[in-house]
Structures are given as C-alpha cells and as structure tokens.
DRENDO-1510 file (C-alpha; in Angstrom, 1 decimal, always signed):
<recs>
REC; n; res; u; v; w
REC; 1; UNK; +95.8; +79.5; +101.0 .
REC; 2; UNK; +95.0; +82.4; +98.7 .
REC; 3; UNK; +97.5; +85.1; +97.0 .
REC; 4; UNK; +96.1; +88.5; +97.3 .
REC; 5; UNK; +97.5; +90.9; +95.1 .
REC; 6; UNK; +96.8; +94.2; +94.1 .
REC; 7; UNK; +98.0; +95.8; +90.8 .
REC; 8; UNK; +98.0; +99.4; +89.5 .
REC; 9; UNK; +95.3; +99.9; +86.1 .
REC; 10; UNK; +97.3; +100.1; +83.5 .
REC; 11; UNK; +96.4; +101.3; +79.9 .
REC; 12; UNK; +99.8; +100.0; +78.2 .
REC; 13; UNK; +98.9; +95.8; +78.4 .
REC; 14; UNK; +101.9; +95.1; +77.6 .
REC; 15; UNK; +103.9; +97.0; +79.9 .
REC; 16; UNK; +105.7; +94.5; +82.2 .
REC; 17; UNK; +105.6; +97.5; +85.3 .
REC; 18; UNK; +101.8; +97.2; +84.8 .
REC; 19; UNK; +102.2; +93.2; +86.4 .
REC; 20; UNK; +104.5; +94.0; +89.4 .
REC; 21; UNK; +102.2; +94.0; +92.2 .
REC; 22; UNK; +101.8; +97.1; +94.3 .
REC; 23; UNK; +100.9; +94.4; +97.4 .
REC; 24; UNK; +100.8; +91.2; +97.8 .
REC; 25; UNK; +99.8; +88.8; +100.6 .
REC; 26; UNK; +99.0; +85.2; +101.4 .
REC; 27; UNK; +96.0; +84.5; +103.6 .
REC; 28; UNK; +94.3; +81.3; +104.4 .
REC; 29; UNK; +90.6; +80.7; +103.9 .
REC; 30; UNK; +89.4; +77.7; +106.4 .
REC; 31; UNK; +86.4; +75.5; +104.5 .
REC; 32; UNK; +83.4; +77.7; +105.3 .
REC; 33; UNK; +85.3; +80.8; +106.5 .
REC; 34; UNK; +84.9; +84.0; +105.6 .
REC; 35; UNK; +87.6; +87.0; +105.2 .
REC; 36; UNK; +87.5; +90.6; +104.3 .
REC; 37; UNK; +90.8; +91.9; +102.9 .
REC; 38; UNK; +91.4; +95.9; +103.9 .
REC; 39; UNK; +93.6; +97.2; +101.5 .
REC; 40; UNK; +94.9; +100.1; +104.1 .
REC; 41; UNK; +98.3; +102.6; +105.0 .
REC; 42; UNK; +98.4; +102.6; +108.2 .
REC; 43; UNK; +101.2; +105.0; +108.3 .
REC; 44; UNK; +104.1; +102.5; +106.9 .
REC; 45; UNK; +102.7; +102.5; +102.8 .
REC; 46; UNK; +99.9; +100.1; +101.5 .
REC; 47; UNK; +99.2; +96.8; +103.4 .
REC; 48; UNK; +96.6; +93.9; +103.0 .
REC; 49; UNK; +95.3; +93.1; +106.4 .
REC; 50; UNK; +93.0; +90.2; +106.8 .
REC; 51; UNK; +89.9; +90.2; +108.8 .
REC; 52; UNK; +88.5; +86.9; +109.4 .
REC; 53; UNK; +84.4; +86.9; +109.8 .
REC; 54; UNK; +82.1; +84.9; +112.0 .
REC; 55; UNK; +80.0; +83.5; +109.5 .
REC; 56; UNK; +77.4; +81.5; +112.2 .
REC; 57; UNK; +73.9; +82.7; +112.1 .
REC; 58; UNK; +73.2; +85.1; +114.8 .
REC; 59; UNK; +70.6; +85.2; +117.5 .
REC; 60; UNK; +67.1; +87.3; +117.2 .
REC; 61; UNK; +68.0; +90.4; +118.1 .
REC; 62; UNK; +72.0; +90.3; +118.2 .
REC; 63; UNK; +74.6; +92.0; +115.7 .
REC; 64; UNK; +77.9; +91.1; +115.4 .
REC; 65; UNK; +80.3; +93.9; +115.0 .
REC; 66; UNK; +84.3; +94.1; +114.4 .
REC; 67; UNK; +86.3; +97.1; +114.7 .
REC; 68; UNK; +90.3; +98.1; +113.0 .
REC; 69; UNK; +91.6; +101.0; +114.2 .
REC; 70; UNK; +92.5; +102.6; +110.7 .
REC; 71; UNK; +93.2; +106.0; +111.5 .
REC; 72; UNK; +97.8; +106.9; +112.6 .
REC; 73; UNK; +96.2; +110.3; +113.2 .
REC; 74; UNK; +94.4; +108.8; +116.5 .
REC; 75; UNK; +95.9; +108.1; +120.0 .
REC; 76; UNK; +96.3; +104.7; +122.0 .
REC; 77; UNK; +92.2; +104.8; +122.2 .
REC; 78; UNK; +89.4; +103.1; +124.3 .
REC; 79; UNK; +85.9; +102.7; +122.8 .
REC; 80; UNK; +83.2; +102.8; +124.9 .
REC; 81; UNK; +79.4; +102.8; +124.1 .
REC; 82; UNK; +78.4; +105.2; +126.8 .
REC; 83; UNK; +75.1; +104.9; +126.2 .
REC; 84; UNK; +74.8; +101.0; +126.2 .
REC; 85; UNK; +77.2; +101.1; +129.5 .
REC; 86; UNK; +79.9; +98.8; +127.3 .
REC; 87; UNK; +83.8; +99.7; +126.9 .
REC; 88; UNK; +84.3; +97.5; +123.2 .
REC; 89; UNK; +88.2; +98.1; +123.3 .
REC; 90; UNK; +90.7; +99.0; +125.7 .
REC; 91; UNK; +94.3; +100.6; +124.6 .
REC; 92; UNK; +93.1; +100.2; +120.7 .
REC; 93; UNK; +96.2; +101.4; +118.4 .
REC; 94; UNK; +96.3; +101.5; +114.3 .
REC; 95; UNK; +96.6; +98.6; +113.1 .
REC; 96; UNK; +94.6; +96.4; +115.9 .
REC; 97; UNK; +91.5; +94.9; +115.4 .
REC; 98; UNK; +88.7; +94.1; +118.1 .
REC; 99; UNK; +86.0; +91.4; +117.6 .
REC; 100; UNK; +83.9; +90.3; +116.6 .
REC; 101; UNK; +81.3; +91.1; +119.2 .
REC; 102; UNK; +78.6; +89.5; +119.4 .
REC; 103; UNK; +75.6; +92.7; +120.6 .
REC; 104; UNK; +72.4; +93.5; +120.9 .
REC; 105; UNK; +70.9; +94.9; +117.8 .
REC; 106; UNK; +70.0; +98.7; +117.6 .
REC; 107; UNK; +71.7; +102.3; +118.0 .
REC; 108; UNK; +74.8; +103.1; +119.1 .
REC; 109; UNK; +77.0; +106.3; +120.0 .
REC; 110; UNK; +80.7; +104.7; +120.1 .
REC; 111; UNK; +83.0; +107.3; +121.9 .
REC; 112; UNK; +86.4; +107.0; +121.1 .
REC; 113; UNK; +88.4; +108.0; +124.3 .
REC; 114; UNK; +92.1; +109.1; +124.8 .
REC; 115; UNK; +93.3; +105.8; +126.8 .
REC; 116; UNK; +96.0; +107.6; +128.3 .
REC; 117; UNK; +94.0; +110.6; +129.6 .
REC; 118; UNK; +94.0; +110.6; +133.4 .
REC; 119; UNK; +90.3; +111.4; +133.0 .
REC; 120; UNK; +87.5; +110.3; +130.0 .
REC; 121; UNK; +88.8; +112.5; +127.3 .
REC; 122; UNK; +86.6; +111.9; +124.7 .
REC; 123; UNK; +88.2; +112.8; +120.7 .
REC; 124; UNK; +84.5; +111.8; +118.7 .
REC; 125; UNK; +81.2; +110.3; +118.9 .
REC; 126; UNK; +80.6; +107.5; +115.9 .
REC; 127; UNK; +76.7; +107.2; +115.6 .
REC; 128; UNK; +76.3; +103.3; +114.6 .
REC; 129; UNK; +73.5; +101.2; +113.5 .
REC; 130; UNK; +73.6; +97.7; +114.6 .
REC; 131; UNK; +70.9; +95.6; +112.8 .
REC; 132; UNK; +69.7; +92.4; +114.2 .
REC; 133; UNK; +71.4; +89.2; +112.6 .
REC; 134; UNK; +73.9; +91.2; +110.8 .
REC; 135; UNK; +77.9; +91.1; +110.5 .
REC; 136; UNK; +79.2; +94.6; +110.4 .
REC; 137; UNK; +82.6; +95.5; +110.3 .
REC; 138; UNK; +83.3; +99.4; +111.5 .
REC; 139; UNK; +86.9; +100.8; +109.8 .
REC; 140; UNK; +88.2; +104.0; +111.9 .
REC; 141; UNK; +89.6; +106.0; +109.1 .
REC; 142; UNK; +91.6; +109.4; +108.8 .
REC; 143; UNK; +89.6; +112.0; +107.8 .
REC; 144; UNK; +88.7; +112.5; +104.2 .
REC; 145; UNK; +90.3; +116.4; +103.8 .
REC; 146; UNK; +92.8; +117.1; +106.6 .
REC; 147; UNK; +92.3; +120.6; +108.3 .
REC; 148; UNK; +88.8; +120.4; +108.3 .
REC; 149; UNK; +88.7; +120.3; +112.3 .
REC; 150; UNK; +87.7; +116.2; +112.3 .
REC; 151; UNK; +89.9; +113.9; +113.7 .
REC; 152; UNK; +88.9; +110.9; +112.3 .
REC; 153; UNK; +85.9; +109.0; +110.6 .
REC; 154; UNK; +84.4; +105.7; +109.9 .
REC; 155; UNK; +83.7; +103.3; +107.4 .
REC; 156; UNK; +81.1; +100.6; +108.4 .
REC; 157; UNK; +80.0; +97.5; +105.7 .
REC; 158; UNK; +77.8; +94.6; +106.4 .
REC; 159; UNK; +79.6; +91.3; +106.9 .
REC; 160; UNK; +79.1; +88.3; +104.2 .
REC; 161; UNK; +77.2; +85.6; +105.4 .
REC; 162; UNK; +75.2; +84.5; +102.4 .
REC; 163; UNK; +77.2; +82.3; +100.4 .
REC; 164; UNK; +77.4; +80.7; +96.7 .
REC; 165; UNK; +78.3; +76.8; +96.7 .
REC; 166; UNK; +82.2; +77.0; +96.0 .
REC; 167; UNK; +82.7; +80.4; +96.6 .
REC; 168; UNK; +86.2; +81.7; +98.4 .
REC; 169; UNK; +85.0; +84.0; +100.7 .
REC; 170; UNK; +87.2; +86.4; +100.5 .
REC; 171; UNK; +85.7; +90.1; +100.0 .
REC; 172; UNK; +87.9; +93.2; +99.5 .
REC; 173; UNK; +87.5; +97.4; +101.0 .
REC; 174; UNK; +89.6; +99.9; +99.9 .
REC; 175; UNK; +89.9; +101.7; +102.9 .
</recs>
C-alpha cells in the first residue's frame, strides 16, 4: 500500500498550510504491478483515481489500450471504432474506466457516440495511434478553452512496462 498525496508549491517552507495535502489517497501496488495515478476533477473537486496497468508483454502486432472518461461536459457515451467495426465501451460516464484492451496495432478513428440517441449520434472523432507492443492509456478530457465550439479532447500516454529492479510502479498525469 502506497499514500498518494498531492501538495500545493509552496515558497514559505515553513508554512504549516504548505503540508496539508490538497488530496490524498491510498492505493495498493501488487509485486510486479503497475499503476498510473490521474490526478483529475471530475466535476466533484480534485480526485486521485488509480489506473492499474497490464504490464505482460504483448503480442506482435497487438496494442493494449485503456480509456477514463474524463470529460462532466460529455453524455452517457459509447465508443465505437467505426472503422475497425469494434464498439470499445458501451454507456461510458465520467469517472468510468474501460480496459485494458488488448488490439491490433495501427490507426484508429474512435467516435464517441450519444448512448442515449435513438440513432448513432456521433459528438467527435479521436484520431488514435495504436503502436504494436505498446500500453496506451487514452484520458477523454474537457476541452482546453470552453466556447471554442469542441466538446471534448484527449490525452493519450504510453503505458510503463519497462521497469527498474525495486521500483514502485506507480506513475502520475495531471490531467
């Protein structure tokens, strides 16, 4: 079990508001496992969410992908790769995580669909890269500047599967 805790920068050392954590979480690390930590608001004020990682190796030719649904802005969503012919989430709301996936490497257009439409109602297209024997893990974000006509937008990092002997995997995004 690790504490994960995130403090504001403060220039005043010896200020004891400068050691009160902002956030602060417990998450366990299984031997050999991996976790990213997204340090997110999903509408409620700043949360740590865990995100545990596959570290096994992955086939010629495969990517492994996970998805959070980052973004309050969005409605109950479905993702669908319409050009692979693969729905990756149904009913996907902030908060919830999907994966991770195991896929075949290469391009991707990920439509993210209004799950309640009566008909495909599609809000974006997410042009993604999947690179053979990679972790990736996609974060569906709001929009960097609001009123600029986009709904939402994404975030995508590589997963960590090299390791150093004795390492806690533990990596953080600042989504």
């Amino acid at each position: 079990a690790v504490r994960i805790s995130l403090r504001t920068v403060d220039d005043t050392v010896n200020n004891p508001q400068a050691a009160a954590p902002i956030v602060t979480t417990i998450v366990d690390v299984t031997p050999g496992g991996v976790i990213s930590v997204l340090a997110i608001d999903l509408g409620r004020g700043l949360s740590l969410l865990p995100v545990r990682e596959d570290p096994s190796p992955l086939a010629v030719g495969t990517s492994r992908l996970t998805i959070i649904q980052a973004n309050p802005g969005l409605p109950t969503i479905n993702i669908d790769a319409t050009d692979k012919r693969l729905r990756l989430a149904n009913d996907m709301n902030v908060g919830d995580l999907i994966g991770p996936l195991d896929l075949p490497a290469g391009r991707y257009s990920l439509d993210l669909n209004d799950a309640k439409a009566s008909n495909v109602t599609t809000i974006t297209s997410l042009p993604t890269n999947l690179t053979g024997q990679v972790s990736n893990i996609l974060v569906l974000l709001p929009p960097a500047t609001l009123g600029t006509g986009s709904i939402t937008t994404s975030l995508q990092r590589t997963g960590l599967t090299g390791r150093v002997e004795n390492d806690i995997g533990v990596r953080f995004i600042n989504a």
